[in-house]
C-alpha positions in Angstrom: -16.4 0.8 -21.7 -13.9 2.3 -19.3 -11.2 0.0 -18.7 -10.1 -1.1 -15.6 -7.2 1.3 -14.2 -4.1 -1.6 -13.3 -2.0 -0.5 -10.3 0.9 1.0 -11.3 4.0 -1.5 -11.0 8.1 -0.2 -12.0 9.7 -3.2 -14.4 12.4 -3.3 -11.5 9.5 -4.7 -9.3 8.2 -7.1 -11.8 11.8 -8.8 -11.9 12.2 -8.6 -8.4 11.1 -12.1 -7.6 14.1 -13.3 -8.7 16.2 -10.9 -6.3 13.9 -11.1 -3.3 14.4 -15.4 -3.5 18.2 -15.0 -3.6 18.1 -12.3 -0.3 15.7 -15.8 1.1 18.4 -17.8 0.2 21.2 -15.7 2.0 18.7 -15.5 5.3 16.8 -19.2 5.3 18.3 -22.5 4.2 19.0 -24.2 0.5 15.9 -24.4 -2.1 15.0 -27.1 -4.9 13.0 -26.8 -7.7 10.4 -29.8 -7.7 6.8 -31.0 -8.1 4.8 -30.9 -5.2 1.3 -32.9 -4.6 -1.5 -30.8 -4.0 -2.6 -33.0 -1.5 0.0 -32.2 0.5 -0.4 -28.1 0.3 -1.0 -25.9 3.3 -1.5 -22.5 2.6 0.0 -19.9 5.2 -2.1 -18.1 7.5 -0.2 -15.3 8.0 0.2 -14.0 4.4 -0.9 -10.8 4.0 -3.6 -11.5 1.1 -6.7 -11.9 2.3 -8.2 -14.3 0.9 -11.4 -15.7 2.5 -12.2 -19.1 0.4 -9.7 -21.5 2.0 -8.5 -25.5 0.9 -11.7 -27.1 2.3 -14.3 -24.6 0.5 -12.0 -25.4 -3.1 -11.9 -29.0 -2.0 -15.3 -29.9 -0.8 -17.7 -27.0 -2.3 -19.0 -24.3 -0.7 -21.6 -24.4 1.8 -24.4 -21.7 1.8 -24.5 -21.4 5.5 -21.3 -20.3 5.3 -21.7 -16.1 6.7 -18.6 -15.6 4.5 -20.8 -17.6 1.7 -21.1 -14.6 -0.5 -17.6 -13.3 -0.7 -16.2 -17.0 -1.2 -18.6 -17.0 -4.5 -17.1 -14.4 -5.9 -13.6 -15.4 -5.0 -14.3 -19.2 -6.5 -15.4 -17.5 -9.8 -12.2 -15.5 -10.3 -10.7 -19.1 -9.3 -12.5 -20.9 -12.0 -11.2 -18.2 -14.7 -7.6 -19.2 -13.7 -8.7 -22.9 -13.2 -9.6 -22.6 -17.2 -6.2 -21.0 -18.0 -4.4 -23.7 -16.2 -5.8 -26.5 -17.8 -5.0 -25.0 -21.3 -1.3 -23.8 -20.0 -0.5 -25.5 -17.1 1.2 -22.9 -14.4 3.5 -20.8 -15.8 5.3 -19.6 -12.5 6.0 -22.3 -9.7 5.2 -21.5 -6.3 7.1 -21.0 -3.7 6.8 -23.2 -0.5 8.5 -24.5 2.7 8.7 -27.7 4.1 6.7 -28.1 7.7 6.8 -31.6 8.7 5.0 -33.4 5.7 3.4 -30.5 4.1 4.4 -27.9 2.1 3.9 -24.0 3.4 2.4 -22.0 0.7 4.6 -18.8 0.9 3.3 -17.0 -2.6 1.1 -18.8 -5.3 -2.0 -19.5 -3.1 -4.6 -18.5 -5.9 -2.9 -20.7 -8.5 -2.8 -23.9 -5.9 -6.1 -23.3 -5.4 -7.0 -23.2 -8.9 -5.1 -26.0 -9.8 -7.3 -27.6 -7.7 -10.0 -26.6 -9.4 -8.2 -27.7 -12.4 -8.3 -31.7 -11.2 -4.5 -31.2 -11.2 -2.9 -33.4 -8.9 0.4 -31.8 -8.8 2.4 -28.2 -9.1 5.5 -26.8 -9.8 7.5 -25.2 -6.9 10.3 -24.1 -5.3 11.1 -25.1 -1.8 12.6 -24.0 0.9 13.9 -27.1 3.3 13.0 -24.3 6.2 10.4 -21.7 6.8 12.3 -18.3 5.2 13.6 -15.6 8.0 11.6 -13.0 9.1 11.8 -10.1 6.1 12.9 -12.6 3.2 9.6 -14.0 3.6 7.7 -10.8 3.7 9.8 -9.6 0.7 8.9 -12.5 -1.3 5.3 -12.0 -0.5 5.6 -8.4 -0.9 6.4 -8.6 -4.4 4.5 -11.9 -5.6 1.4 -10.2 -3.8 1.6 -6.3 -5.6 2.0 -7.9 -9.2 -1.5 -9.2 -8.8 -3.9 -6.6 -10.2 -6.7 -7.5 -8.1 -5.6 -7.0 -5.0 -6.9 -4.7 -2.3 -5.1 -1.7 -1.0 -6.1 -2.6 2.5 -4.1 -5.9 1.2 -1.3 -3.6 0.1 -1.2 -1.7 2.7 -1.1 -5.0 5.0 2.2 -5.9 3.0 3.9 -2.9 3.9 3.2 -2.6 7.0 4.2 -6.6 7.1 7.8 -5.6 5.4 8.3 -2.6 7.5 8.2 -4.5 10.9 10.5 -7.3 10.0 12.9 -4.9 8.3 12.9 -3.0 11.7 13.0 -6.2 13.5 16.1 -7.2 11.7 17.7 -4.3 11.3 17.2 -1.8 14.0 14.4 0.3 14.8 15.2 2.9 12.2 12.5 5.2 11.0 11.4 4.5 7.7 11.8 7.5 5.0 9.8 7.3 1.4 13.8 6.7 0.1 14.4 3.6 2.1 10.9 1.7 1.3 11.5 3.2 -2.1 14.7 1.1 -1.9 12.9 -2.0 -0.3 10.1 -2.3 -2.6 11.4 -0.7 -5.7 8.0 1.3 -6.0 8.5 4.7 -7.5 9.5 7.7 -4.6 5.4 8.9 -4.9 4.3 5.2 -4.5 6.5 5.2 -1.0 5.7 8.7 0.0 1.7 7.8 -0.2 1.9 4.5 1.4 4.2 6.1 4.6 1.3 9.1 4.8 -1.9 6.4 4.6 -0.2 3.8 7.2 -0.1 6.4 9.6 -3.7 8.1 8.8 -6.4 8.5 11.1 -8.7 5.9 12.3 -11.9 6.7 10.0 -9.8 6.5 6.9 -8.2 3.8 8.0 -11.5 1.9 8.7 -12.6 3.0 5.4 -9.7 1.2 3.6 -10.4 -2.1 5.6 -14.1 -2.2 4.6 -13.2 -1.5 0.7 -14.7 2.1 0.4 -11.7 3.7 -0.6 -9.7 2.0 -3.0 -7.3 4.6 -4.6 -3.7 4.9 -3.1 -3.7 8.5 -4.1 -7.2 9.3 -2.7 -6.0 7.7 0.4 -3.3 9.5 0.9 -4.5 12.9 -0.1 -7.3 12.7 2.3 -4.7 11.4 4.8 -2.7 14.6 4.6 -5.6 16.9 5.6 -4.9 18.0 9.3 -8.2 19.0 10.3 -11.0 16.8 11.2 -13.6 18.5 9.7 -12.4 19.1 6.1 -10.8 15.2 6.3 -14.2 14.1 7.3 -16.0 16.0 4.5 -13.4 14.7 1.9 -13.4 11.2 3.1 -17.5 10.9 3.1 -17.0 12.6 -0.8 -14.1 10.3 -1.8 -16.6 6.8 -0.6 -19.7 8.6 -2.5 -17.2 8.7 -5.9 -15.6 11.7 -6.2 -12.4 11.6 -8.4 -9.4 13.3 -7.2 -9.9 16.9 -9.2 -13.4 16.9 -7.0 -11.5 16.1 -3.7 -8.9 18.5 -4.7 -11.7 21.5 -4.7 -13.1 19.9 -1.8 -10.3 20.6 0.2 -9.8 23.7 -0.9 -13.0 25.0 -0.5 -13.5 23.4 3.0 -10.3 25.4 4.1 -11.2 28.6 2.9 -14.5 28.7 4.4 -13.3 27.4 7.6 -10.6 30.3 7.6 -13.1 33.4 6.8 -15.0 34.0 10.3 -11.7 34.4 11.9 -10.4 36.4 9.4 -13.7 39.1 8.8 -13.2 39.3 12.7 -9.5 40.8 12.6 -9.7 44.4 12.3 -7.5 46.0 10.1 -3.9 46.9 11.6 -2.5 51.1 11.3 0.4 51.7 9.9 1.8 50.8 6.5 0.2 48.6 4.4 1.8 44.7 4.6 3.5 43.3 2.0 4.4 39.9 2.7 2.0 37.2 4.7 3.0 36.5 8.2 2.7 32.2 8.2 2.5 31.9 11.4 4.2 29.6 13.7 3.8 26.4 15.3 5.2 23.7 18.3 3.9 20.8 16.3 6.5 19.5 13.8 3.5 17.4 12.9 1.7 20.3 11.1 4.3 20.9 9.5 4.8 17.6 7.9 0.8 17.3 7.1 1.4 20.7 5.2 4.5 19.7 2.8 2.6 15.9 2.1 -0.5 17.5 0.8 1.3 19.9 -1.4 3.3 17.0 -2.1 0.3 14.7 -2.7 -0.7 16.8 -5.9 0.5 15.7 -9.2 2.2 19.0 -10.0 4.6 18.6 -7.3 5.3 15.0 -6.9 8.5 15.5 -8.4 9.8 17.5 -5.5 9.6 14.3 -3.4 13.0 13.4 -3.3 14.4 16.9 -1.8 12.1 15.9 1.8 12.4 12.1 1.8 15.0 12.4 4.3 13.4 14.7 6.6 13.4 13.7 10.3 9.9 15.5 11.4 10.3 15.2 15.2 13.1 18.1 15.0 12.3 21.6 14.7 15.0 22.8 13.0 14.8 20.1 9.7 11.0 20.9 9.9 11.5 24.6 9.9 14.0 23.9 6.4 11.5 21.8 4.6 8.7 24.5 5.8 11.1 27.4 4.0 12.1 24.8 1.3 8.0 24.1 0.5 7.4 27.7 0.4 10.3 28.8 -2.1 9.1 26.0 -4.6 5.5 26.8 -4.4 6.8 30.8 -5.0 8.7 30.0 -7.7 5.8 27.6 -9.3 3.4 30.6 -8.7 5.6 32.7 -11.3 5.4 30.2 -14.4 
């Protein structure tokens, strides 16, 4: 049986919980660790996992008229499994909560109040906030309770970083966002950033395709969000939701572009004079082009390490696109000669 591929998260990520409630702490207000009733639990609508069983479906059962009916049965089963290590270990992380009037704000730990309730437990462990957490502190602490789950979605992931991007900018200025910086605040690895900044800004059918679940690899995504014409995205996209693995999409691509260059090219009559001997690249007003280009070589595996040298690249000026253009073009010469 092939196992299950587990998203890929850095050890300074897995820790982070610890940092992200301390930047909470220095933002927000003074937190306690104490036992909360579950009967006093609200979870928080604006968390970026999507979960669709809520407190009444755990509480009172589902109903089969529900529309959502389906999904929620699937959700309560992966509840159950937790609701059976609970009641054998209890919960080994608190959550962390807020106090709103009576209740308690469910910031991260949704799934295990949920499942506690399942559990017939009438209490949790948690750590609370006397005041809802400012803006990015409580995105942050989301961010990183949400991406050590293994099952969640990337349109869930990508709804995270989106999430911590806007209150970064909120609170700090609206700076533009390299791979280096959300490198720095989410501790993924400088591809990880690269790939999300390239998928949050792809095109509307890839973008719908994430949302509905048919493409669920971060590196698919982002490959086939690099591709600057329609057509040959299109073509990969429709491949990539049939099940093509990312050597297929890779030939794809490359086939796609070559055929798509060939009419234009058995058109050109042959030029007198001597005989060329370098290629002409061509030249363009759209530093946009540009970027596509250097992301999808970048998007391969044997040039992800080169990441770092165009993180800081400000793409809306010609003359740092017209560098990382040259820059691109002397690594992939000198990768041609090994």
């Amino acid at each position: 049986m092939t196992k299950k591929k587990r998203f890929g998260v850095s050890q300074a990520l897995t820790r982070g919980l610890s940092e992200a409630i301390n930047v909470v702490e220095n933002n927000a207000a003074i937190y306690r660790n104490t036992v909360v009733p579950l009967s006093r639990i609200e979870l928080d609508p604006d968390n970026p996992r999507k979960l669709t069983i809520n407190l009444n479906d755990v509480r009172n059962g589902l109903k089969k008229e529900d529309p959502h009916y389906e999904k929620k049965a699937e959700e309560l089963e992966r509840l159950k499994e937790l609701a059976s290590t609970i009641e054998s270990s209890g919960v080994i992380n608190p959550i962390v909560a807020y106090k709103l009037g009576e209740f308690y704000r469910v910031v991260a730990g949704e799934r295990r109040c949920l499942a506690s309730i399942l559990a017939k437990k009438n209490e949790i462990e948690a750590r609370v906030f006397n005041e809802k957490p400012k803006g990015f502190g409580l995105k942050l602490v989301q961010w990183i309770e949400n991406t050590a789950r293994e099952d969640l979605t990337l349109d869930e992931r990508i709804g995270n970083i989106r999430d911590l991007i806007r209150e970064y900018q909120g609170e700090r200025g609206e700076q533009g966002i390299t791979a280096t910086l959300l490198k720095h605040i989410t501790s993924l690895s400088l591809p990880q950033a690269t790939y999300y900044l390239s998928v949050l800004n792809a095109p509307d059918d890839l973008r719908k395709a994430i949302e509905h679940g048919q493409v669920r690899s971060l590196d698919k995504a982002a490959m086939i969000a690099g591709i600057d014409s329609d057509e040959v995205r299109r073509e990969a996209l429709t491949a990539c939701i049939n099940g093509s693995s990312l050597k297929e999409l890779r030939k794809i691509i490359a086939r796609e572009k070559l055929v798509s260059s060939q009419p234009k090219i058995m058109r050109e009559k042959a030029k007198r004079g001597r005989v060329a001997s370098r290629i002409n690249m061509g030249s363009t007003a759209n530093a946009k082009v540009v970027q596509a280009i250097v992301q999808s070589v970048l998007s391969h595996t044997n040039f992800n390490r080169y990441s770092e040298i165009f993180s800081q690249v400000a793409w809306d000026r010609y003359d740092h696109a017209t560098r990382a253009f040259r820059k691109l073009v002397e690594i992939l010469e000198q990768e041609m000669v090994r």
